[in-house]
C-alpha positions in Angstrom: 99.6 100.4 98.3 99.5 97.7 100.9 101.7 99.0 104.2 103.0 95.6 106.1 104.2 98.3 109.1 100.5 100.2 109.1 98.6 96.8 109.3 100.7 95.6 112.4 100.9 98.7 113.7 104.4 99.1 114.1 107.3 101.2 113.0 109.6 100.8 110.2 112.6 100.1 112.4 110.3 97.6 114.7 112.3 94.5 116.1 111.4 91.1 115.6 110.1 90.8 119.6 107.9 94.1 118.5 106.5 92.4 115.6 105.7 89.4 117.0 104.0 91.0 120.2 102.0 93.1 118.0 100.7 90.2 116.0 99.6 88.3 119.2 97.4 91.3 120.0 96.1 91.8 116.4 95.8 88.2 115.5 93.2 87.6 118.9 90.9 90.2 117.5 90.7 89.8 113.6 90.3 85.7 113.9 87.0 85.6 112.8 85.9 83.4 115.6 86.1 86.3 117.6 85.3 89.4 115.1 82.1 89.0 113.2 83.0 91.7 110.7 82.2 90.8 107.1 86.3 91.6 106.0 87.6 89.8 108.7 89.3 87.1 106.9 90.5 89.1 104.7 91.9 91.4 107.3 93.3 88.2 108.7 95.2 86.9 105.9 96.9 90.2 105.1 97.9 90.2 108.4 99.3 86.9 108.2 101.2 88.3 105.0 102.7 91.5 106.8 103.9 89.1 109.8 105.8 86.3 107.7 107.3 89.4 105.4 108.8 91.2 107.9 109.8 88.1 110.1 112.4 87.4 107.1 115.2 89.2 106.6 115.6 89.0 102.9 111.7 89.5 102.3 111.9 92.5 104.9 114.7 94.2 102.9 113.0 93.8 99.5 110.0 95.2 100.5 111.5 98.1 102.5 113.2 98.9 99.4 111.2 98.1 96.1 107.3 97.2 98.6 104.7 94.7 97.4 106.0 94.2 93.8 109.2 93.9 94.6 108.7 91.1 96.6 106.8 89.4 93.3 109.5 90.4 91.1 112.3 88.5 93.0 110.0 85.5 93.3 108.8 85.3 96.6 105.6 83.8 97.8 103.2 86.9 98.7 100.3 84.8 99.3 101.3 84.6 102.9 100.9 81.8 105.7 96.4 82.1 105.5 95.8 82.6 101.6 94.4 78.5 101.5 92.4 79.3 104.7 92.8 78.6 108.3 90.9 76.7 111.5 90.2 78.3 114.4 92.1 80.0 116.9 93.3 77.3 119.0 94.5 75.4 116.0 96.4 78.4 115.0 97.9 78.8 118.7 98.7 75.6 119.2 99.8 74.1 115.9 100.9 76.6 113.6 102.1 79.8 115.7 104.2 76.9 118.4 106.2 76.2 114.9 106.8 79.4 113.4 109.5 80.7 116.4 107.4 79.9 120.0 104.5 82.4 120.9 103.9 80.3 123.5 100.4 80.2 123.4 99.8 76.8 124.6 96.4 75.4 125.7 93.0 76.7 125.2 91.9 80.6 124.7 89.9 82.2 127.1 87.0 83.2 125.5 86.5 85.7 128.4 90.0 87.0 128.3 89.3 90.8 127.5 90.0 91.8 123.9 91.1 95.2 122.9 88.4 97.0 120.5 89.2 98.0 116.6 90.7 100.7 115.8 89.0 103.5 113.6 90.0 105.7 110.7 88.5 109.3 110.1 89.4 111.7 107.0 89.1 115.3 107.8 89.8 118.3 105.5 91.4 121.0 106.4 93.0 124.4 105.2 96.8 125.5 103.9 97.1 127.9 107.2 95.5 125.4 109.7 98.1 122.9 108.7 100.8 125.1 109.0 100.1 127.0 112.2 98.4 124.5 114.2 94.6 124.8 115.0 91.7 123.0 117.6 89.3 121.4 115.3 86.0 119.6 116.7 85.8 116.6 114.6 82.3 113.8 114.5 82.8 110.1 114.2 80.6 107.2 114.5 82.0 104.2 117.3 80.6 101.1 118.9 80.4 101.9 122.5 79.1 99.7 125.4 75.4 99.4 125.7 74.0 101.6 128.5 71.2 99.1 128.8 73.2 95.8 129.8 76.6 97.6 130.5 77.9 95.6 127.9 76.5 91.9 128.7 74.0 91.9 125.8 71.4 90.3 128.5 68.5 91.9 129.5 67.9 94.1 132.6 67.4 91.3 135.6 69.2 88.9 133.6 72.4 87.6 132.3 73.9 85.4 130.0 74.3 81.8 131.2 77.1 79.1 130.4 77.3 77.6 126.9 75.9 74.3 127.7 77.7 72.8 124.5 80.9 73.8 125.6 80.8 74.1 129.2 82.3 77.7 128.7 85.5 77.0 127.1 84.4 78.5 123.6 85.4 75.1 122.3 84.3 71.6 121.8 86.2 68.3 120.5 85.5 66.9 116.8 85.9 63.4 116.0 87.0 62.7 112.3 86.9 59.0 111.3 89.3 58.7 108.1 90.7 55.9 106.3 93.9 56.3 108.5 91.7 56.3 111.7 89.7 59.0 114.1 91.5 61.8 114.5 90.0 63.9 117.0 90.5 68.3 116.8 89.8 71.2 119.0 87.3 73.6 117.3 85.4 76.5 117.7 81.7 75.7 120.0 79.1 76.5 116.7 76.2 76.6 119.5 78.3 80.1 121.3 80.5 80.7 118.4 83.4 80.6 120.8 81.8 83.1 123.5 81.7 80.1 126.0 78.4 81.8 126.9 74.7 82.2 125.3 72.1 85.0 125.9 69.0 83.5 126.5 67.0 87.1 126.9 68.8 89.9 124.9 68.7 93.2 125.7 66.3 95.1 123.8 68.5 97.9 123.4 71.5 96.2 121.5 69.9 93.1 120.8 72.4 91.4 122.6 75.5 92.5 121.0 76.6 94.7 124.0 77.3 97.3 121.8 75.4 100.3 120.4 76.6 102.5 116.8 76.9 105.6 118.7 78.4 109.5 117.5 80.7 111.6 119.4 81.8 115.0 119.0 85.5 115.7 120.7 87.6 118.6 120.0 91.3 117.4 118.7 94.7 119.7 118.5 96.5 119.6 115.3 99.7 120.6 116.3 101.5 123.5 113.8 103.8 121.9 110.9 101.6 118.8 110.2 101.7 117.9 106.3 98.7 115.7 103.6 98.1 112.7 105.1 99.8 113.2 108.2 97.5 110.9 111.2 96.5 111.8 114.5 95.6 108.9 117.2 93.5 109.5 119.7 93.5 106.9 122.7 91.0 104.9 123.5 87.8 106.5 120.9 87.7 103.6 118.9 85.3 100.4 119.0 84.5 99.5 122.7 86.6 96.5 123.7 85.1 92.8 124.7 85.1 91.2 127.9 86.3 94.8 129.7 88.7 95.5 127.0 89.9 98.6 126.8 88.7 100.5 123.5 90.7 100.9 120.7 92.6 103.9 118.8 91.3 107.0 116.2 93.3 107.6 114.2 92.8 110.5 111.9 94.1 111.5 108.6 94.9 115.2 107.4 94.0 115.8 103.5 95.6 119.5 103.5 93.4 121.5 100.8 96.3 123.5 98.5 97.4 126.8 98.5 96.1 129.3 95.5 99.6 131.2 96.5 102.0 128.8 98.4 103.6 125.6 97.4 104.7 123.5 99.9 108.1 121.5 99.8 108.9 120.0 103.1 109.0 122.8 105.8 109.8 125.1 102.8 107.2 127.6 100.8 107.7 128.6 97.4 105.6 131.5 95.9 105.9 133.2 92.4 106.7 137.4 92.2 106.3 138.8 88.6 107.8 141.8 88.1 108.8 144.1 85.3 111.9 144.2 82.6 112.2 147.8 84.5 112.2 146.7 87.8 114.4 143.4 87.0 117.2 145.9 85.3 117.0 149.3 87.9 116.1 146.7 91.4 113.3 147.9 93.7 111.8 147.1 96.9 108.8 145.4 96.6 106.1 144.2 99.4 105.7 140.3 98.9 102.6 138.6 101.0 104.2 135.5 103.4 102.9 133.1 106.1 102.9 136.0 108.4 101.8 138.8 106.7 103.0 141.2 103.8 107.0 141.8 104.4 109.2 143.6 102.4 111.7 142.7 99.6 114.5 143.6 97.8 115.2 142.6 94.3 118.2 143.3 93.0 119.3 145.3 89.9 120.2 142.8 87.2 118.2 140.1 88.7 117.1 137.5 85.9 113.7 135.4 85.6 113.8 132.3 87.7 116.3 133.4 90.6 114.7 133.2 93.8 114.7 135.6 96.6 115.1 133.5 100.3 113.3 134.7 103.4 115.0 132.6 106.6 112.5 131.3 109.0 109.2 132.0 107.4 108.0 129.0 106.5 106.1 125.7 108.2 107.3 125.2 111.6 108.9 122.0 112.8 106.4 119.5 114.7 109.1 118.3 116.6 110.6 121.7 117.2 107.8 124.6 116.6 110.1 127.6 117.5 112.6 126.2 114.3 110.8 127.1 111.0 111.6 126.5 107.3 112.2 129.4 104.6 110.0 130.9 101.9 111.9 131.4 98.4 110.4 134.0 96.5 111.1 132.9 92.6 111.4 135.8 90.2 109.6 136.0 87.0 110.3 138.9 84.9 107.0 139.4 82.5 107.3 141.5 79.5 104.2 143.4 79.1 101.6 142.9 76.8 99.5 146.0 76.5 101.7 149.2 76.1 100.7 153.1 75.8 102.0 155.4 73.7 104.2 156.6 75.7 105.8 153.2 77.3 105.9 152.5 73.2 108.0 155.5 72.6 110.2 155.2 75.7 110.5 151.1 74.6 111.0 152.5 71.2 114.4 154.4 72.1 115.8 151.9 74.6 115.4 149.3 71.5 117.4 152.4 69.5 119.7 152.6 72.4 120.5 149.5 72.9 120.9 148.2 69.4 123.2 151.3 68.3 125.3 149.8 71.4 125.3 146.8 69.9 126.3 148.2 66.6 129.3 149.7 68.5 130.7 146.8 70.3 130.8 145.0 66.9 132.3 148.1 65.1 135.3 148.1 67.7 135.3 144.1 67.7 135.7 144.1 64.0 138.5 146.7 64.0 140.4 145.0 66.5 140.4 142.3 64.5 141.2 143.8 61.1 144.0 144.9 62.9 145.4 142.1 63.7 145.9 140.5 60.2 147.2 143.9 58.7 
């Protein structure tokens, strides 16, 4: 499911000034005048969508509460402010931003202002215990760092790139439209730079004159004790490598915790099964159980029926924001009759069965005297 707050990178309880200062930054690097990536429109639009739904009040409540289909079901517009396209970055700025509650953007974009690089996304795997106790995992991504070559210009050694002739180096140039109402004249994107307000005339053989290379790194991350499935980790600054000396952007990576065969995790809570015998359920014994931190003894007690449950304080997942404050494990009881018996557990079965049914017979003897008493 689309997440509004995840695509703005924001929280849930994010003000209004948050928002909107979050969708200046993103909005400057997923135009697609500036980021050449083949979703970028896309990425565009549904960032559009997040911004005008949680810049309403009423939309922001609906989706909070009932998400994406909500918002359908009580007849709002989801298309958002982009889905029947948009111009360029200035138009956006100047025409379109100005009127939807003043981000001020006024005049022309630098096209060398620097721009912050994307942000990445890795999955990792990891086990039941690692997620629970905390561990130092060395992790492999792949990232666009700065060419070593050109240091980033995209020019060749000895050279570098020269003023957009086109444009002058403002990224932009003026269009004249002649229409039955007259010329009207708009500010668009330069096609000869693309918007760079500069051109390459000798790239650098290394990166071919994108300034960037597709590079691996290996770093060693700390998954802190208590993390959960799809819990995320960001890691500053190991993302793509920024434009125009912009810093780089964030990793974040995502948990998938591989299940226990023996625990089952609720929370900060463990659950685990103990089976046990009719015996040991009627007499109570003590009984070694296997936990988080090693085999501990129990004690069940007599009389104790199938599905009570047996609490051990403290042993479960820690706390992230507190690690000394853990959770409990609750040992649930199963009492299993047996299905293979020998001769002698048949016999000794055999005269509790007698036992307890001549008991039986008893207590309805004395019941039924009692009550042929009563009407004699």
């Amino acid at each position: 499911m689309t997440d509004y707050y995840e695509i703005l990178g924001v929280s849930k309880d994010a003000t209004k000034d948050e928002i909107k200062s979050a969708f200046r930054k993103k909005a400057r690097t997923l135009h697609p005048d500036v980021n050449k990536a083949p979703d970028a429109e896309e990425k565009f639009k549904e960032l559009g969508k997040a911004y005008e739904t949680l810049m309403d009040d009423s939309k922001r409540a609906t989706y909070d509460r009932y998400g994406e289909d909500g918002l359908k079901n009580a007849g709002f517009d989801t298309g958002g402010p982009f889905a029947g396209g948009f111009g360029d970055l200035n138009d956006i700025f100047n025409s379109f931003f100005g009127g939807m509650g003043g981000f001020g953007f006024g005049g022309r974009v630098d096209p060398n202002a620097p721009v912050e690089g994307d942000d990445l996304r890795l999955d990792i795997e990891i086990d039941f215990e690692q997620a629970v106790f905390g561990c130092e995992k060395e992790i492999k991504f792949d990232h666009l760092e700065l060419c070593p070559s050109c240091n980033g210009t995209g020019a060749e050694n000895g050279s570098k790139p020269v003023t957009c002739p086109t444009c002058h180096g403002s990224g932009q140039v003026k269009q004249v439209m002649r229409t039955p109402l007259g010329s009207i004249a708009q500010i668009v994107t330069c096609p000869d730079c693309h918007g760079a307000g500069k051109k390459i005339t000798n790239p650098c053989k290394t990166c071919r004159g994108q300034g960037k290379i597709q590079k691996e790194k290996k770093i060693n991350i700390k998954i802190p004790a208590g993390v959960d499935n799809m819990s995320k980790i960001r890691v500053s600054h190991e993302g793509d490598a920024g434009i125009n000396g912009g810093p780089a952007g964030d990793l974040y990576v995502v948990l998938h915790v591989k299940s226990s065969d023996y625990f089952k995790r609720e929370g900060n809570d463990v659950y685990s099964r103990l089976d046990i015998t009719p015996s040991q359920a009627a007499l109570g014994d003590d009984i070694i159980v296997k936990t988080l931190n090693g085999e501990q003894k129990i004690t069940v007690q007599a009389g104790v029926q199938s599905g009570n449950s047996i609490k051990i304080k403290g042993a479960g997942v820690p706390f992230i924001a507190r690690p000394s404050q853990r959770g409990d494990h609750v040992v649930i009881v199963a009492v299993k009759t047996p299905t293979k018996l020998s001769d002698e557990e048949r016999n000794l079965y055999r005269k509790l069965y007698e036992i307890q049914n001549n008991k039986k017979a008893a207590q309805q003897s004395s019941i039924m005297d009692k009550v042929k008493g009563v009407f004699q």
